[in-house]
ROMITOR-366067 format. One line per field, with one value per residue (C-alpha): x, y, z; chain; residue in three letters; residue number from 1. Coordinates in nm, 4 decimals. Example, Ala and Ser with C-alpha at 12.3 -4.5 7.8 and 13.67 -1.06 7.14 Angstrom:
! ROMITOR-366067
xx c(1.2300; 1.3670) $
yy c(-0.4500; -0.1060) $
zz c(0.7800; 0.7140) $
ch c(A; A) $
aa c(ALA; SER) $
i c(1; 2) $
! end
This chain:
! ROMITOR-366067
xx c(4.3176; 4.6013; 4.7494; 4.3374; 4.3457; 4.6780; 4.5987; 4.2753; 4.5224; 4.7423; 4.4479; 4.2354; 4.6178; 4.7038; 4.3200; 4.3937; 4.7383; 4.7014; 4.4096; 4.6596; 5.0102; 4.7720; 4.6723; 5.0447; 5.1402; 5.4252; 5.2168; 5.3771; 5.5483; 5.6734; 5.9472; 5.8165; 6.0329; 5.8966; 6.1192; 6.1167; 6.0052; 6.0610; 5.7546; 5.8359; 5.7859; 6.1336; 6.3337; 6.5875; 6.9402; 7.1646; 7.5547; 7.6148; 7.3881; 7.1454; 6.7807; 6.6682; 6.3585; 6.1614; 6.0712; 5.8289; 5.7156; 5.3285; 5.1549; 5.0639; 4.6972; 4.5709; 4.3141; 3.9804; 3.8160; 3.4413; 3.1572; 2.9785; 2.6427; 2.3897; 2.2014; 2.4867; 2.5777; 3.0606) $
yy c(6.1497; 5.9961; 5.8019; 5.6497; 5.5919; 5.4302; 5.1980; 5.0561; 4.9827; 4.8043; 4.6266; 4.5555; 4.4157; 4.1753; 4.0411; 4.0164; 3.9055; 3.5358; 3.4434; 3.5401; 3.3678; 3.0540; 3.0422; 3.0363; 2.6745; 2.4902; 2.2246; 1.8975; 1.8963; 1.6094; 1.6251; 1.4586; 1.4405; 1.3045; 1.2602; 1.4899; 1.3475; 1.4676; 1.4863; 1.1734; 1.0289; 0.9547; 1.0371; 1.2972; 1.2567; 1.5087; 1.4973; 1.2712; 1.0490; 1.0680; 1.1349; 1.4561; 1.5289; 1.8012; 1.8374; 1.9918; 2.0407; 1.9507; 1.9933; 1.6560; 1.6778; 1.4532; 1.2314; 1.2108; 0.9232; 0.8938; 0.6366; 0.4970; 0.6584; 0.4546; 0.3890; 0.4976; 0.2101; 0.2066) $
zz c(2.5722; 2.3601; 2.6558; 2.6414; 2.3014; 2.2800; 2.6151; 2.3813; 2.0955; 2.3118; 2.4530; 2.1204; 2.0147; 2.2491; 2.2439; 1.8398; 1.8398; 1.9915; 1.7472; 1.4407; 1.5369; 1.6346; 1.2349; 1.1447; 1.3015; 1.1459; 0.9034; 0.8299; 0.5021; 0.2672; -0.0219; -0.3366; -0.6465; -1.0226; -1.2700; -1.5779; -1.9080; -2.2614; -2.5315; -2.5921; -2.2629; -2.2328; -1.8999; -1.8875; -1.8095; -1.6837; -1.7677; -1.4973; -1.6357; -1.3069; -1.4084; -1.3500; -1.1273; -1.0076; -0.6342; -0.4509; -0.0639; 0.0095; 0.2885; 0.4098; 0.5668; 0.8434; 0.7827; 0.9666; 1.0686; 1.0737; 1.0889; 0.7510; 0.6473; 0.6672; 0.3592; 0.0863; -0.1114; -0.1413) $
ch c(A; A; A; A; A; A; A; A; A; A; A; A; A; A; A; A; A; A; A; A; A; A; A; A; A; A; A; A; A; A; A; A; A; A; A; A; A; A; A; A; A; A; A; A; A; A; A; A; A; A; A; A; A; A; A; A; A; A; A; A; A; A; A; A; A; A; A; A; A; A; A; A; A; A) $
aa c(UNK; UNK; UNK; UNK; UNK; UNK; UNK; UNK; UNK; UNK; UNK; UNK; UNK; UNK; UNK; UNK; UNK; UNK; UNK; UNK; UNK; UNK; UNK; UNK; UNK; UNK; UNK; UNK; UNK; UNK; UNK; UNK; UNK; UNK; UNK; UNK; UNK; UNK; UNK; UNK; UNK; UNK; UNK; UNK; UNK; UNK; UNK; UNK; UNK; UNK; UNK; UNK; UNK; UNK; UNK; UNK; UNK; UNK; UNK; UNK; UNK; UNK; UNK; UNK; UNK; UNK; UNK; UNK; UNK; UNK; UNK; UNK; UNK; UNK) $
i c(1; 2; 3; 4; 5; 6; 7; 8; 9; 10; 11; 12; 13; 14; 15; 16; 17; 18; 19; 20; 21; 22; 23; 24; 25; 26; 27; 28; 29; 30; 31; 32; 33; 34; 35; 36; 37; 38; 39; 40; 41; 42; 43; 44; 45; 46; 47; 48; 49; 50; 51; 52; 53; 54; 55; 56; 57; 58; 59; 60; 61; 62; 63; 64; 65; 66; 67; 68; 69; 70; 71; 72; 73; 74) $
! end
């Protein structure tokens, strides 16, 4: 009985597994850095006297390309 139960585990995991590592694909990703600003609006230096920015990774999405709807004005 538990070598039954344990061979419909096995099964209901590999039939499960596939589907969940496809969800997990590498996405493209794109560094983008703005520089930090006081409350003044003025940029801020570091000692070196570079300015000092903040960066962050984004997902960049792919776009779609699709016909115009007839009848909707631009």
């Amino acid at each position: 009985m538990k070598t039954v139960m344990s061979l419909i585990v096995a099964t209901a995991f590999t039939l499960i597994h596939p589907t969940v590592s496809a969800a997990d694909e590498k996405k493209e990703t794109k560094k983008v850095c703005i520089d930090q600003k006081d409350k003044d609006g003025k940029v801020i230096k570091d000692k070196d006297g570079k300015v000092k920015q903040t960066c962050k990774d984004v997902v960049v999405h792919k776009k779609l390309e699709g016909t115009e709807v007839p009848g909707q004005k631009k």
